[in-house]
C-alpha positions as MATLAB code, in Angstrom:
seq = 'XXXXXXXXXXXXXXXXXXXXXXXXXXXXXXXXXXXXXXXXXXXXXXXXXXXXXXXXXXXXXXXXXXXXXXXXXXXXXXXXXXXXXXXXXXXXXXXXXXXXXXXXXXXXXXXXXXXXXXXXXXXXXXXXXXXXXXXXXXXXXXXXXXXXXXXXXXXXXXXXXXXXXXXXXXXXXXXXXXXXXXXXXXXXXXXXXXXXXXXXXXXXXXXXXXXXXXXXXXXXXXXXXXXXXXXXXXXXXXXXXXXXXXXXXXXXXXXXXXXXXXXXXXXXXXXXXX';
ca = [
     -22.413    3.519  -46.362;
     -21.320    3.505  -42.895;
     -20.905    0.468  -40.957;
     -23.337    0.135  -37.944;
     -20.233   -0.046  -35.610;
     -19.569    3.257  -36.600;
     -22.961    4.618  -36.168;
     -24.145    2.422  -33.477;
     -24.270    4.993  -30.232;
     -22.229    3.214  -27.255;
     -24.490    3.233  -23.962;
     -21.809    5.726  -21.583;
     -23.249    7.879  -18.577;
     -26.195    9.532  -18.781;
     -25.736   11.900  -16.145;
     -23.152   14.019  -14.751;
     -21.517   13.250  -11.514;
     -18.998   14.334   -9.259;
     -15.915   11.466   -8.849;
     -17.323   10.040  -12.264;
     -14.349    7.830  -13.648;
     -14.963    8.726  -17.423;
     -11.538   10.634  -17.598;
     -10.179    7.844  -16.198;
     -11.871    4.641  -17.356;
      -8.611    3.714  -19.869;
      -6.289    3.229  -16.397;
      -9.087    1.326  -15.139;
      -9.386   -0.619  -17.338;
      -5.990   -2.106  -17.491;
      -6.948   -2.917  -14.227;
     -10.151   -5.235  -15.006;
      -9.793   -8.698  -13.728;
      -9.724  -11.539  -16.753;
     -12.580  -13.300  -15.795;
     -16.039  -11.865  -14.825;
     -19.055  -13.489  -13.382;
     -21.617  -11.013  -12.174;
     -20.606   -7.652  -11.903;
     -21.502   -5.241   -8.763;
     -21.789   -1.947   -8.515;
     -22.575   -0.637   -4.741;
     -22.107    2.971   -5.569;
     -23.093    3.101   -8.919;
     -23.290    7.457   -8.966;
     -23.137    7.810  -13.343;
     -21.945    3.947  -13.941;
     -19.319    4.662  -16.106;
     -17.467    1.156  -15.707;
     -20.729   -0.516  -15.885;
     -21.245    1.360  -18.960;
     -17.931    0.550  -19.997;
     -17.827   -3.369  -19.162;
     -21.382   -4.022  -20.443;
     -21.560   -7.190  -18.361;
     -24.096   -9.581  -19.168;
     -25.102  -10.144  -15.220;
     -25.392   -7.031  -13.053;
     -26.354   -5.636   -9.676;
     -26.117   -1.597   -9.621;
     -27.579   -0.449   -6.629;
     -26.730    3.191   -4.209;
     -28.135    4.562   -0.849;
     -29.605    7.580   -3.237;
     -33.306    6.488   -3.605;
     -33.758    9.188   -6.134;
     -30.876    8.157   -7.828;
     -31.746    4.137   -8.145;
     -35.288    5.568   -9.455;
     -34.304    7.424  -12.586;
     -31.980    4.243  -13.688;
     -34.986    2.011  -13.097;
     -36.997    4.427  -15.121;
     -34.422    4.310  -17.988;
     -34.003    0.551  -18.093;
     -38.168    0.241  -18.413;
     -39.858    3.867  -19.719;
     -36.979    5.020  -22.002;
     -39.584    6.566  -24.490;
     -41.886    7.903  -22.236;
     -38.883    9.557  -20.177;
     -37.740   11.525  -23.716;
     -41.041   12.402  -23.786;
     -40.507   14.256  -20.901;
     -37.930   15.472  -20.977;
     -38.489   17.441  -24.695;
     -41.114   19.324  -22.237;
     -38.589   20.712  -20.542;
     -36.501   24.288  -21.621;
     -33.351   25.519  -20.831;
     -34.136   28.643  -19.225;
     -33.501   30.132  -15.402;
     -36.869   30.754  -14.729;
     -37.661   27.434  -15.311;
     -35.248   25.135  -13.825;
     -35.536   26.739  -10.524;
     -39.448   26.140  -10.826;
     -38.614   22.564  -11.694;
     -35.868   22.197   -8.634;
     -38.647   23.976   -6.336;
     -40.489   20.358   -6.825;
     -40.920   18.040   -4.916;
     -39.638   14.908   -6.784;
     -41.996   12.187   -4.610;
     -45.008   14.108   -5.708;
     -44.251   13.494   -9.296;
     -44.739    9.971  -11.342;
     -41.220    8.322  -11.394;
     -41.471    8.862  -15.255;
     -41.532   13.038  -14.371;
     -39.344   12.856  -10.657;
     -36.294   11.153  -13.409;
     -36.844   13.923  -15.890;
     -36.367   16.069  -13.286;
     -33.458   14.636  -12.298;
     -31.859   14.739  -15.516;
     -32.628   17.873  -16.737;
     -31.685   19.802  -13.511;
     -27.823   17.295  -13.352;
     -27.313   18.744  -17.272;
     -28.056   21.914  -16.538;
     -27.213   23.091  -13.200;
     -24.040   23.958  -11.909;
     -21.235   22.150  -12.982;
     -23.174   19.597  -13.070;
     -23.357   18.861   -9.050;
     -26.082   16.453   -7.024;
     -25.697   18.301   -3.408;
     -28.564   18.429   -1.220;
     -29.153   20.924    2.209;
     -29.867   19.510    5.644;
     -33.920   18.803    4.843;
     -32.295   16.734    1.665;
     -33.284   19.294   -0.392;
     -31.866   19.954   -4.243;
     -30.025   22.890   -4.225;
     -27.994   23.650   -7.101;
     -27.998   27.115   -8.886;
     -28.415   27.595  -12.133;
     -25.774   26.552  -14.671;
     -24.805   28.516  -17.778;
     -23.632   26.813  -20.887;
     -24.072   27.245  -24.664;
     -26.571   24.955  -24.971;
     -26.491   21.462  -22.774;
     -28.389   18.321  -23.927;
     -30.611   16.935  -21.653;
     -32.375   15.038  -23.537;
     -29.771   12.823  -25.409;
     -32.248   10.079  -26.959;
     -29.815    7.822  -28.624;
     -27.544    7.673  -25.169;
     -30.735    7.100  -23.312;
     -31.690    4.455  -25.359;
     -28.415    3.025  -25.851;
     -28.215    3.064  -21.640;
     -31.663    1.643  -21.604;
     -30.694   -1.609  -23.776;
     -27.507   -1.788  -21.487;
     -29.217   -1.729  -18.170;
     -32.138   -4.387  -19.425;
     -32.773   -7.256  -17.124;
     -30.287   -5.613  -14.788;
     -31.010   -5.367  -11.130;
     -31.171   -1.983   -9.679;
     -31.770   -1.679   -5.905;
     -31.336    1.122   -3.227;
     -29.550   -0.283   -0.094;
     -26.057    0.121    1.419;
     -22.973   -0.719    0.052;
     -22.709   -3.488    2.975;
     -25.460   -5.709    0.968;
     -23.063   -6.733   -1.700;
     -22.104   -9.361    0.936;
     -25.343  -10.854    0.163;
     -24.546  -11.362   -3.006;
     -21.357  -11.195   -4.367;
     -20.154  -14.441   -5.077;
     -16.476  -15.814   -6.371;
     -15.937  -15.054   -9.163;
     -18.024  -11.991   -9.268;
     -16.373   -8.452   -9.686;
     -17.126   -5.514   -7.413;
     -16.569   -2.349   -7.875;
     -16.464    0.281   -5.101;
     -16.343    3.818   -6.117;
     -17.235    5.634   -2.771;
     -17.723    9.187   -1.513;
     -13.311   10.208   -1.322;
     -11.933   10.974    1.775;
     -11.202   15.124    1.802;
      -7.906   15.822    0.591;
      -7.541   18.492    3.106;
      -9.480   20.007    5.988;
     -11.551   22.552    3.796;
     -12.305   20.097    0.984;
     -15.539   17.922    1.046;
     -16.474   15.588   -1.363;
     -19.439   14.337    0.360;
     -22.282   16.894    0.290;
     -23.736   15.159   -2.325;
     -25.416   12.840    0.489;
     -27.501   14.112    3.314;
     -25.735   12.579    6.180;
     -22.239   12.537    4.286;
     -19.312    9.816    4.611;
     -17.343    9.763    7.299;
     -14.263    7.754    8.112;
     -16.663    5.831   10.111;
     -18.180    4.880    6.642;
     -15.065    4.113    5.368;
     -13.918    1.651    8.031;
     -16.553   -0.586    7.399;
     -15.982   -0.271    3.271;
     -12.823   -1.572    4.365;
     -13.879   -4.806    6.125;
     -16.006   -5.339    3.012;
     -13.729   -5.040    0.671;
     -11.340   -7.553    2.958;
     -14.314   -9.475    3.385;
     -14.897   -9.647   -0.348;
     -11.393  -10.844   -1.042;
     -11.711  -13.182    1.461;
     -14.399  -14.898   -0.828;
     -12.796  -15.102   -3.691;
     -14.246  -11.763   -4.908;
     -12.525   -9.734   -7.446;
     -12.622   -6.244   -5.798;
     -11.797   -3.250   -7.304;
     -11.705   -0.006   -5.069;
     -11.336    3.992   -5.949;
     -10.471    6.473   -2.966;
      -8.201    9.483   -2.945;
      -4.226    9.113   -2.632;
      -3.918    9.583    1.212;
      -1.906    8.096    3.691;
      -4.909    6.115    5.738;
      -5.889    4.420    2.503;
      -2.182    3.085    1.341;
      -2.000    1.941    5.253;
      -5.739    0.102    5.243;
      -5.380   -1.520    2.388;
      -1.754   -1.993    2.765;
      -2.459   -6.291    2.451;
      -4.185   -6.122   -1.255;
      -2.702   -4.315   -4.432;
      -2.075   -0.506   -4.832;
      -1.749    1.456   -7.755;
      -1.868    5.855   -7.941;
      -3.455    6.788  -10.908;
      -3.535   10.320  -12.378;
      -7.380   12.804  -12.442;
      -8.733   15.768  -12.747;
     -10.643   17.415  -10.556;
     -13.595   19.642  -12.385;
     -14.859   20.612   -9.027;
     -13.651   23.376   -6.481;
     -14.563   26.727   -5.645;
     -10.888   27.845   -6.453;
     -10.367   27.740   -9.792;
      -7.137   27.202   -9.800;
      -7.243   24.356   -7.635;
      -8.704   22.075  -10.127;
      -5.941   20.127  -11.842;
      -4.767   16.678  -11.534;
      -4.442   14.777   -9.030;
      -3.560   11.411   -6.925;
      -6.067    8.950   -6.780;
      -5.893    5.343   -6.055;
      -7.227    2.055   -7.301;
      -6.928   -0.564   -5.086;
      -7.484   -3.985   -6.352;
      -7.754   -7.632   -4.228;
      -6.493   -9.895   -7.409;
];
C-alpha cells in the first residue's frame, strides 16, 4: 500500500504562462529567505512559488482582472469549475467558438473554464490579447492536453483557501507588506533585444516607465524590513538599478519565440533585498 505522501497530488500551477518559474523554482529556492510572515505575490501570472512555498498567510493579487477571477473561482467553486470544464472538447472548431466569447458575459464559474481550457490548449500555451483586449491565440496542436486536471485543481483549490486574491497594481503591496513579510515580484521582463517583447500578454504592456517605479518599490520594500525577492532579465539597467541590494544570474529556458532556434537558455536574474 502506498503511502499518502506518495499519492497525495502536490497543488503546482494550474495554468500555463509565459515567464512561469517552474523550470526554475530549485535556484529559487535556495534563494528563499529563513523566516516568512505573510507572503505576497503582486504578479502572481501561474503562482508557481506560491505553489511551491504553500505559505500559511497570503496575498496573490495581478492587474489581469480575468486572471484574479479564475483563481478566485478555484479557491471557492473547484467542483463546479471541473464540471465545466469536462463540457469542453479538444477540437479547432470549438476552441475558436469558445475564444470568440465574450468572457464578462459568462458566470465566473464558465468565463474561468474558458480561461483554462483555451491557456491548455492554445498555442504554446500564450495569454496575449489585441488592442480591444481581445484573446487571440490560435489554435494549439498537441497529442492530447489536459485541461481539466481535477486532482491539481483541487489540490490548488485547498492551497489557495482563505487566501486573499485581489486585482490591483503591483504598487498596493505597500499597503500591506509588512516586516517580516516576503514579496515576490515576478514582472513582465524587459526585451532582451529590440525585436523581442515579452509584454503582449497585457493590453497596455510594461514599459521601462513601469519598471522604474517596481524599482522604488522594491527599495521601498527593503526599506521596511521587507524580504524582497525580484525576477527580471540579465541586462545591464537591472544590475545598475538594483546595484545597492543582492544579485545573482540564474540559468532558463525560453519556450517562447517565433525563431525556433532562438529558444535556449538564458540569463536571468534574481535580485534579492536580504
Amino acid at each position: 500500500m502506498e503511502s499518502v505522501a506518495k499519492t497525495e497530488t502536490r497543488a503546482k500551477p494550474f495554468l500555463k504562462w509565459v515567464g512561469g518559474k517552474r523550470q526554475v523554482l530549485k535556484k529559487i529556492r535556495s534563494l528563499y529567505p529563513a523566516s516568512i510572515g505573510r507572503y505576497h505575490e503582486p504578479f502572481v501570472g501561474g503562482g508557481a512559488v506560491f505553489f511551491d512555498l504553500r505559505p500559511s498567510e497570503a496575498t496573490l493579487s495581478d492587474t489581469n482582472r480575468e486572471l484574479v477571477d479564475c483563481y478566485a473561482v478555484v479557491r471557492d467553486r473547484v467542483e463546479e469549475l471541473i464540471e465545466a470544464l469536462a463540457a469542453h472538447v479538444y477540437e479547432k472548431d470549438h476552441y475558436y467558438a469558445v475564444r470568440d466569447l465574450d468572457p464578462y458575459d459568462l458566470d465566473p464559474v464558465d468565463r474561468a473554464a474558458r480561461m483554462i481550457y483555451l491557456n491548455k490548449t492554445g498555442f504554446n500555451g500564450l495569454y496575449r490579447v489585441n488592442s480591444k483586449g481581445k484573446f487571440n491565440v490560435p489554435f494549439g496542436r498537441y497529442d492530447n492536453p489536459s485541461f481539466c486536471d481535477e486532482r491539481t485543481l483541487r489540490a490548488c483549490s485547498g492551497c489557495l483557501a482563505g487566501q486573499e486574491i485581489r486585482q490591483g497594481s503591483f504598487e498596493m503591496v505597500l499597503e500591506t507588506a509588512r516586516p517580516g513579510d516576503f514579496v515576490y515580484l515576478d514582472p513582465p521582463y524587459i526585451p532582451l533585444s529590440k525585436t523581442a517583447n515579452f509584454t503582449a500578454y497585457q493590453r497596455r504592456g510594461f514599459g521601462m516607465d513601469n519598471q522604474e517605479k517596481l524599482a522604488q518599490v522594491f527599495d521601498e520594500l527593503a526599506s521596511r524590513g521587507v524580504s524582497a525577492m525580484l525576477s527580471n532579465s540579465d541586462v545591464p539597467w537591472i544590475h545598475e538599478r538594483y546595484e545597492d541590494h543582492n544579485i545573482r544570474v540564474i540559468k532558463a529556458v525560453r519556450q517562447v519565440n517565433s525563431d525556433g532556434s532562438r529558444r535556449g537558455p538564458v540569463g536571468e536574474v534574481v535580485v534579492t533585498s536580504y
